[in-house]
C-alpha positions in Angstrom: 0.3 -22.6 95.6 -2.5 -21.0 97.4 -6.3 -21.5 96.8 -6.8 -18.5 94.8 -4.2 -19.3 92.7 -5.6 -23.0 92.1 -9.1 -21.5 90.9 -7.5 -19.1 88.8 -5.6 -22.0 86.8 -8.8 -24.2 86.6 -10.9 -21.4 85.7 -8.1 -20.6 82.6 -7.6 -24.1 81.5 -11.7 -23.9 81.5 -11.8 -20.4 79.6 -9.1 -22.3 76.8 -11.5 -25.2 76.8 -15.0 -23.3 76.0 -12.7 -21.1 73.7 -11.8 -24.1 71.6 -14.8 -26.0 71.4 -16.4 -22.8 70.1 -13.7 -22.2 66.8 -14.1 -25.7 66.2 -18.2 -25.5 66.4 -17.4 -22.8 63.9 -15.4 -24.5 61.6 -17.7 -27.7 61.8 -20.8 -25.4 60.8 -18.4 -23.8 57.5 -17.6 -27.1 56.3 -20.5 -28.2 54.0 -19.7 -24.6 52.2 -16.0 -25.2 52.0 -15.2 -28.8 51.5 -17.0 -31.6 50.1 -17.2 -35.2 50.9 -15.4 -37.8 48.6 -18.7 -39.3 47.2 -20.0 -35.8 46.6 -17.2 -34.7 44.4 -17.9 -37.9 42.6 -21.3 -37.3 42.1 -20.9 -34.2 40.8 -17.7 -35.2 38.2 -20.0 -37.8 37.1 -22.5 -35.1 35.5 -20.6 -33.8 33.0 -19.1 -36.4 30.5 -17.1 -35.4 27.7 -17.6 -37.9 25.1 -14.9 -39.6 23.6 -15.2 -39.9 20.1 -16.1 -36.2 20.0 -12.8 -35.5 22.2 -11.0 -37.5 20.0 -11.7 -35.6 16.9 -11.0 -32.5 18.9 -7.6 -33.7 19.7 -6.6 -34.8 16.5 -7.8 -31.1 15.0 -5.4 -30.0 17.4 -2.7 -32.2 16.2 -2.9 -31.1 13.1 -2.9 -27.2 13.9 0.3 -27.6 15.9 1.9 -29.9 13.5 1.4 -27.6 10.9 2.6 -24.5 13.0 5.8 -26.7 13.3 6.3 -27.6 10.4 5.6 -23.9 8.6 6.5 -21.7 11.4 10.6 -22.4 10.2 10.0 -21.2 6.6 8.1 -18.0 7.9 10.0 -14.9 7.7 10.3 -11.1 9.2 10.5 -8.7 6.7 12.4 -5.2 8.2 12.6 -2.5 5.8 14.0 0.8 5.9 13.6 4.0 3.5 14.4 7.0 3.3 12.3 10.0 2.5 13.1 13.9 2.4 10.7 16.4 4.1 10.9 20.6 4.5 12.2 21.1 8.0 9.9 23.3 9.3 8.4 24.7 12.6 4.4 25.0 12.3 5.0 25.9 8.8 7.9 28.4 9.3 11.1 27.1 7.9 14.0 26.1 10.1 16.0 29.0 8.0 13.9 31.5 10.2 15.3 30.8 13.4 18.6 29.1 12.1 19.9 30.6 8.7 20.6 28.6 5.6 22.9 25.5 6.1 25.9 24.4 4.3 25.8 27.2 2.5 22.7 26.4 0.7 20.1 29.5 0.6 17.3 27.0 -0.5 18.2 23.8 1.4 14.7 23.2 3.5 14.5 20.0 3.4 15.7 16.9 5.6 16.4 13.0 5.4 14.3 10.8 7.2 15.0 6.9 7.8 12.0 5.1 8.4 11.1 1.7 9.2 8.6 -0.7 7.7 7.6 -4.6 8.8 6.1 -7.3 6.6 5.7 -10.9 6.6 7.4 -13.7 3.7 7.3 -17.3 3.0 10.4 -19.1 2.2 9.7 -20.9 -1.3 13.0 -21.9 -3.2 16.4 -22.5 -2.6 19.2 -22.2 -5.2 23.3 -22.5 -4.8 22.9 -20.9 -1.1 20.7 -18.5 -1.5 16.7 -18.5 -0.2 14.1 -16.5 -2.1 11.2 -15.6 -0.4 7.6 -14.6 -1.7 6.5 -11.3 -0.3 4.0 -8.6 -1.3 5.4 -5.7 -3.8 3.7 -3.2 -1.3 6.0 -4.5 1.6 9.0 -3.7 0.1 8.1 -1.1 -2.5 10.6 2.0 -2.5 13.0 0.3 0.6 16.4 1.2 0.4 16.9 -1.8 2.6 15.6 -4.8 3.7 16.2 -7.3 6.6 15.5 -11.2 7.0 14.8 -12.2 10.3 13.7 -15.7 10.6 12.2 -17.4 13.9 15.7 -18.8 15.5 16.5 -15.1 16.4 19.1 -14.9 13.1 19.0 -11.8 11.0 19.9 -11.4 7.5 21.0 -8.5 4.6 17.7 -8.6 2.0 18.1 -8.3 -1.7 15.4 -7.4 -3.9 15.0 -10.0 -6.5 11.9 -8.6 -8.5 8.7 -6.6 -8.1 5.3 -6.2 -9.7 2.7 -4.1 -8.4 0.1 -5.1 -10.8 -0.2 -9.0 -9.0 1.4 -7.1 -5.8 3.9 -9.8 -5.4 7.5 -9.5 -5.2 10.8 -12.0 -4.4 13.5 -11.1 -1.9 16.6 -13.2 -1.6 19.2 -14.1 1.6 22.2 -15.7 1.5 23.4 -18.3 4.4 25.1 -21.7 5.2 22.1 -22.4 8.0 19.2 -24.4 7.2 15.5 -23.4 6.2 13.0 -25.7 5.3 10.8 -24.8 2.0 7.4 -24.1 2.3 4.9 -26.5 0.2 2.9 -25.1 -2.2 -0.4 -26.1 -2.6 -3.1 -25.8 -5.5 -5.4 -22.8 -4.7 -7.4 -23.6 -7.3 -8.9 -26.9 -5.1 -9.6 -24.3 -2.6 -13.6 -23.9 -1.3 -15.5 -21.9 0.9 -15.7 -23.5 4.3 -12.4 -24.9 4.6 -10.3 -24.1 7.3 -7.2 -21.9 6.8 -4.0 -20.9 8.6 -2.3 -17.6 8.7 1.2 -17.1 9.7 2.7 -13.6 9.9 4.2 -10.8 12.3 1.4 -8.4 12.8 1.4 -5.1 14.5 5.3 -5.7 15.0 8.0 -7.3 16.5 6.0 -7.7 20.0 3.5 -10.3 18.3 6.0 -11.6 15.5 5.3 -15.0 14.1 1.7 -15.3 15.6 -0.6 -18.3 13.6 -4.0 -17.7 13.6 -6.7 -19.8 12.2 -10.0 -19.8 10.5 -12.1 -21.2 7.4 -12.2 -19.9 3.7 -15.2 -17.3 3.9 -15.2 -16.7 -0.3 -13.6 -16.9 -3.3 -12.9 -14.7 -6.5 -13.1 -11.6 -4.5 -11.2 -8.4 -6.3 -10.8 -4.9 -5.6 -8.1 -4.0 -2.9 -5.2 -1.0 -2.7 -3.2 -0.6 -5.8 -5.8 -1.9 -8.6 -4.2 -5.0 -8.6 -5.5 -8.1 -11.0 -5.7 -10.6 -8.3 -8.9 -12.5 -7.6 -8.6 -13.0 -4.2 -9.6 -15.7 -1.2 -11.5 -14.0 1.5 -10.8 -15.7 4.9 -11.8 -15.0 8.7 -8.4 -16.0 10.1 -7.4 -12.7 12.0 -5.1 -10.6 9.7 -3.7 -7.5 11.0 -0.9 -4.7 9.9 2.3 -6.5 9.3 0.8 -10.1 8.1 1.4 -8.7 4.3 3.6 -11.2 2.8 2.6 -14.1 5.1 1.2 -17.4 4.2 -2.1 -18.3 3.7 -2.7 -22.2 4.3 -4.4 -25.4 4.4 -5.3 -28.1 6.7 -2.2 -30.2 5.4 0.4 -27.3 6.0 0.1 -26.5 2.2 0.6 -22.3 1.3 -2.7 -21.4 -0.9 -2.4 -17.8 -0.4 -0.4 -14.7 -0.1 -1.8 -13.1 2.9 -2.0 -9.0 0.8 -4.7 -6.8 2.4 -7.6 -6.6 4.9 -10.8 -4.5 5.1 -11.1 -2.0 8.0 -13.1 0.5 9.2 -10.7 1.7 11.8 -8.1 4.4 11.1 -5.3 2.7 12.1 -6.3 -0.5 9.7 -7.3 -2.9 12.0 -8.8 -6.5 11.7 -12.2 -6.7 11.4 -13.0 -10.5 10.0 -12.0 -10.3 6.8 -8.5 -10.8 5.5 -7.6 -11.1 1.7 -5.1 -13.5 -0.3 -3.4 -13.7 -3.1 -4.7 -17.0 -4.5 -1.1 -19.1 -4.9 -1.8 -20.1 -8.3 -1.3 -16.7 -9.4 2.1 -16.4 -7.8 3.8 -19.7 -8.6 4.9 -18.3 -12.4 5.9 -15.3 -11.0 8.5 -16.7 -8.8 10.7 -18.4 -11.9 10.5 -15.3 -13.4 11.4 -13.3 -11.2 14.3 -15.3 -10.2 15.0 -16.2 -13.8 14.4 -12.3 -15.4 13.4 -10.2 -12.5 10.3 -9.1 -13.9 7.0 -10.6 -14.7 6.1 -10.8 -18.9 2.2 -10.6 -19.2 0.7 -12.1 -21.5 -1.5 -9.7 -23.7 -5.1 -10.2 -25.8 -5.5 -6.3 -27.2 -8.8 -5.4 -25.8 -10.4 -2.8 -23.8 -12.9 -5.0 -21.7 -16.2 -3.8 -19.6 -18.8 -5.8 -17.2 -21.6 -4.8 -18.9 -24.8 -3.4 -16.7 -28.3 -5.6 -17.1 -29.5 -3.0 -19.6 -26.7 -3.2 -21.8 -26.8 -7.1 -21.4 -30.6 -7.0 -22.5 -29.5 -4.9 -25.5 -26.8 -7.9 -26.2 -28.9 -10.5 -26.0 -26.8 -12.1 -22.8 -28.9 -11.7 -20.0 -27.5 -13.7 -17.5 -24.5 -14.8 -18.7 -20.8 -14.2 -16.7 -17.5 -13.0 -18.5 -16.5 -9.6 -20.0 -17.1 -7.4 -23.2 -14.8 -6.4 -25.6 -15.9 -3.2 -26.4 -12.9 -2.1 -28.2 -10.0 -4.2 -30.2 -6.5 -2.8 -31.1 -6.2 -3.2 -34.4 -2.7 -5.6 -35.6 -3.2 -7.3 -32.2 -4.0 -11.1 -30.9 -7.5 -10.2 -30.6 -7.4 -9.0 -33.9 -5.8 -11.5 -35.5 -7.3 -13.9 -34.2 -10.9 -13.0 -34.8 -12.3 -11.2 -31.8 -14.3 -8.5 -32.8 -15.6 -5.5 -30.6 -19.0 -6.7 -29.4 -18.0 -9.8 -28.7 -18.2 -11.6 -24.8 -15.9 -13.4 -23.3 -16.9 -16.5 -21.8 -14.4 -18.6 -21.3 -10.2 -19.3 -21.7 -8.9 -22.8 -22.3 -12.3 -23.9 -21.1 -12.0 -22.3 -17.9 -15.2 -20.0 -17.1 -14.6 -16.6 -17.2 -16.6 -14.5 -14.3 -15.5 -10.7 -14.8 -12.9 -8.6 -16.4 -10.3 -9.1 -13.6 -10.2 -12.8 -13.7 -10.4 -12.3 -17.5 -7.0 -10.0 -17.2 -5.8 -12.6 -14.6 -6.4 -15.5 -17.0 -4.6 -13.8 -20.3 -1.7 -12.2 -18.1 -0.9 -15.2 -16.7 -0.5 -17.2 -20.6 3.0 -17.1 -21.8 3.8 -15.1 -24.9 3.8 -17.5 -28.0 1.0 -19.8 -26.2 -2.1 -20.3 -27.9 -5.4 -20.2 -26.4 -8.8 -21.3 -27.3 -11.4 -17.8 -26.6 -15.2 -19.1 -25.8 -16.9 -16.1 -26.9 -20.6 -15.3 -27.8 -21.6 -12.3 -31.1 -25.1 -11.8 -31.7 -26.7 -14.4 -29.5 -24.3 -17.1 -31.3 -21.2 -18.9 -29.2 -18.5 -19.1 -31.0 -14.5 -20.4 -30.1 -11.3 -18.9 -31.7 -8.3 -19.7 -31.2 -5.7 -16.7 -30.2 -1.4 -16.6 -30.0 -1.0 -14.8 -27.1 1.8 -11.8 -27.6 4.1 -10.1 -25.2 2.5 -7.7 -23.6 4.4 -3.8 -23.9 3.7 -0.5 -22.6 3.6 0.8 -25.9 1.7 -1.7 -27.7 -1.2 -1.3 -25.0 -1.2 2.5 -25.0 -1.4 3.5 -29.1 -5.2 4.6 -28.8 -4.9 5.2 -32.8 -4.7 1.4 -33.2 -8.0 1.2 -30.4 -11.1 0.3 -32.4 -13.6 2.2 -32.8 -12.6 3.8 -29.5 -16.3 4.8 -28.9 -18.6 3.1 -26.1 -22.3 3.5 -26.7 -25.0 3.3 -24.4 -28.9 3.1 -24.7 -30.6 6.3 -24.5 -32.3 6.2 -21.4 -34.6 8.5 -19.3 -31.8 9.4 -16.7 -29.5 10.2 -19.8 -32.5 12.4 -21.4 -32.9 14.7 -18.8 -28.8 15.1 -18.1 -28.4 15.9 -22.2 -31.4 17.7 -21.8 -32.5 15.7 -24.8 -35.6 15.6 -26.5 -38.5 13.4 -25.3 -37.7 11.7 -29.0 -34.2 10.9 -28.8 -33.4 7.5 -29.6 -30.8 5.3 -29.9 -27.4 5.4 -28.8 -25.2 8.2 -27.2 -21.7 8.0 -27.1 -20.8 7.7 -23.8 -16.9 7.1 -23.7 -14.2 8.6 -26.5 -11.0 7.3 -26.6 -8.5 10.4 -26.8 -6.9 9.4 -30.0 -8.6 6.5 -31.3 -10.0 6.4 -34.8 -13.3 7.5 -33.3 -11.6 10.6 -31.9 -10.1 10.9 -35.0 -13.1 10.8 -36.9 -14.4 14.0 -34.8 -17.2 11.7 -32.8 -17.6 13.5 -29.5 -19.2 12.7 -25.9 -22.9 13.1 -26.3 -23.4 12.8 -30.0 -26.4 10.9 -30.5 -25.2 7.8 -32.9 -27.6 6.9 -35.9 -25.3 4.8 -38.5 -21.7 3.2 -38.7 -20.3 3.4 -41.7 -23.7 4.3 -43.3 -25.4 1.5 -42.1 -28.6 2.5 -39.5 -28.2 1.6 -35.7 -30.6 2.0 -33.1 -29.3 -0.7 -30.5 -25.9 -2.0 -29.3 -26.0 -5.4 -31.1 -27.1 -3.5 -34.2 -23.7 -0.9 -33.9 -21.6 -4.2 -33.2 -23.0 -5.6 -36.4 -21.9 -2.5 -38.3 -18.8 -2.0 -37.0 -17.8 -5.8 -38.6 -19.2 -5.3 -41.9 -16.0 -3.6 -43.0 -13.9 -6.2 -40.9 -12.3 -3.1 -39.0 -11.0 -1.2 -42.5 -13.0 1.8 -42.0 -14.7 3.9 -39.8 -17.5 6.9 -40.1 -20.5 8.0 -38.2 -23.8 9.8 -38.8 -24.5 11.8 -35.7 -27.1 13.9 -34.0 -25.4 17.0 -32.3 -27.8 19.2 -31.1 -30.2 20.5 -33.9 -27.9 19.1 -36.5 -27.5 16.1 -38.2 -23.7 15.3 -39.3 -21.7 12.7 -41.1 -17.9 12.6 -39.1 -14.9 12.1 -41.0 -14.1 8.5 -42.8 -11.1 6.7 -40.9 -8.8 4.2 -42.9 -6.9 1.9 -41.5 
């Protein structure tokens, strides 16, 4: 090896030298940034302490919410329905007979089959000689021609519609198998308050997110309205309900069903969740399901009243400012009301001692007594409170809808200012106007008529509400007249006898 070849060598082996020495200089200067040393990671773990009796509540919250999952999550159901509808086949409004001529033979046949699908959620409640019934909302499986059972092990079952009722919304669907399901608990919904925490089980927004548990707290109570004009005084809750959870189970901290999860408020077009979901309180459903399976229909219970919440004016004019329950403005005569003392004018406080805090509840409350039971009505006529005891009847279609039997079939209403200058009324006019006419009913019958300006029933002078009440019950419902204003003239309507 030659000298030129020795320097090159020593100056390479120097060159790999430098060239090393400078990475690692590199690396050395990155290290505080990338690593830290052993009693710095210490330091800095020993900041933040989680404390341990807050943990441990934590963790036993937990417990509970995955307990309960397991243990409800088996009796939770997929409800798949499937109906079938017909339509005009049509293209952008021209029918398919344009373009295609008539089919089968039929000159008018326009129209078409369609199958479509539906998804809801049930709760597995009752099991009898092999076969599992299953609470559900009526609105799930309302006009199906089929219905599915698909449980959470993957199984899928033929559906049977056991019984239906739109006016509670609830309905009962059966399945039939050898494998096992466990029952769901029901609780007491009437122990439920605002603030506690709640559980929702369901399939919502379809098979992708089927049996999802959400969880929140009980945000209020005795809430009513919702689709259908159902009876129901709901529980409003915060647990996230969405498309699909209909028929789910509402429930408690112990794993307990208190509700049927039924509806949700939106403001979206396509329905979705927006914080508050709505259940069927599952004291209202617990009868339902023995009837169903025992009759396959629900038998209401029924008073024979037409019931109002009255405003504050009318209120004033009653002499129950302040007070909660529902007017009986009107009484079918021959019926429990009647019978049993109720009069129209009187309010409805309470039912078996239970408060009574609008006409829904009120409807609630008497639907929900068995025919034959009697029930002890706290009610309040002309500033006095009063109880009555009532047998509760069967209620039928027919009984509720003869309006002749509706007495007096008139509602009254203070004259007021508003209702002056929409009659066009004289700055004079006093009294009452009839505001509401039963088509039918004996004040129908009588020839009263909307706007007639009310001066005495059955000869006796009125000027107030509580006053028109008074008169109506000095005949004990036997007969009925009134004097009237109508327009210029001053009339005397025809006598109705019972």
């Amino acid at each position: 090896m030659n000298i030129i070849q020795k320097l090159s060598s020593k100056n390479i082996l120097i060159f790999n030298l430098v060239l090393i020495g400078v990475i690692f200089g590199f690396a050395m200067a990155f290290v505080p940034f990338s690593c830290t040393s052993p009693s710095r990671v210490q330091a800095q773990q020993s900041q933040v302490i989680i404390p341990e009796d807050a943990l441990a509540v934590a963790e036993s919250l937990q417990t509970v919410q995955r307990a309960v999952s397991e243990k409800v999550l088996p009796s939770v159901v997929e409800l798949i329905t499937f109906s079938v509808r017909r339509q005009s086949q049509n293209f952008n409004g021209i029918p398919w007979d344009f373009f295609f001529g008539p089919r089968d033979g039929d000159q008018n046949n326009q129209e078409r089959e369609y199958r479509s699908q539906g998804l809801g959620s049930g709760i597995i409640v009752r099991y009898v000689n092999g076969v599992y019934y299953v609470l559900t909302n009526n609105h799930v499986v309302e006009d199906t021609t089929e219905i599915r059972v698909a449980t959470i092990d993957g199984r899928e079952y033929p559906g049977v519609l056991v019984g239906a009722d739109s006016r509670k919304d609830l309905a009962l669907v059966s399945f039939k198998t050898n494998d096992y399901y466990p029952l769901a608990t029901l609780g007491n919904s009437d122990d439920v308050a605002v603030g506690d925490f709640a559980i929702a089980i369901g399939n919502p927004l379809g098979e992708q997110f089927s049996f999802s548990v959400t969880m929140g707290i009980v945000s209020a109570l005795g809430r009513t309205g919702g689709p259908g004009g159902n009876i129901n005084d709901f529980i409003q809750t915060d647990a996230s309900i969405n498309m699909g959870n209909s028929g789910g189970p509402l429930l408690n901290i112990r794993g307990e069903v208190i509700g049927i999860n039924t509806w949700i408020a939106s403001n979206a077009a396509g329905g979705g969740n927006v914080g508050l979901g709505f259940a069927i309180p599952i004291n209202n459903a617990k009868r339902t399901i023995d009837e169903f399976i025992e009759t396959g229909a629900i038998s209401y219970g029924w008073l024979g009243v037409s019931l109002f919440e009255p405003t504050r004016e009318i209120m004033a004019e009653l002499g129950i400012e302040g007070r909660r329950g529902a007017l009986a403005y009107n009484v079918f005569l021959g019926s429990p009301a009647d019978n049993g003392g109720i009069r129209a004018g009187d309010f409805i406080t309470h039912v078996n001692g239970r408060e009574v805090r609008d006409v829904n509840q009120l409807m609630l409350i008497v639907g929900d007594l068995k025919p034959g039971d009697s029930a002890m009505f706290g009610i309040i006529r002309n500033g006095r409170v009063m109880e009555l005891n009532v047998r509760i009847e069967a209620r039928t279609d027919e009984a509720a809808s003869d309006n002749k039997k509706l007495f007096p079939g008139v509602f009254p209403i203070p004259i007021t200012d508003e209702i002056r200058r929409e009659l066009q009324l004289g700055e004079d006019a006093k009294g009452l106007i009839a505001a509401q006419i039963i088509a039918g009913s004996p004040a129908d019958i009588s020839g009263l008529r909307y706007g007639d300006i009310i001066k005495a029933v059955n000869g006796q002078p009125i000027d107030t509400m509580l006053s028109f009440y008074e008169a109506l019950r000095e005949r004990a419902l036997s007969e009925l007249w009134f004097d009237i204003q109508r327009g210029e003239s001053d009339l005397e309507t025809l006598h109705f006898r019972r």
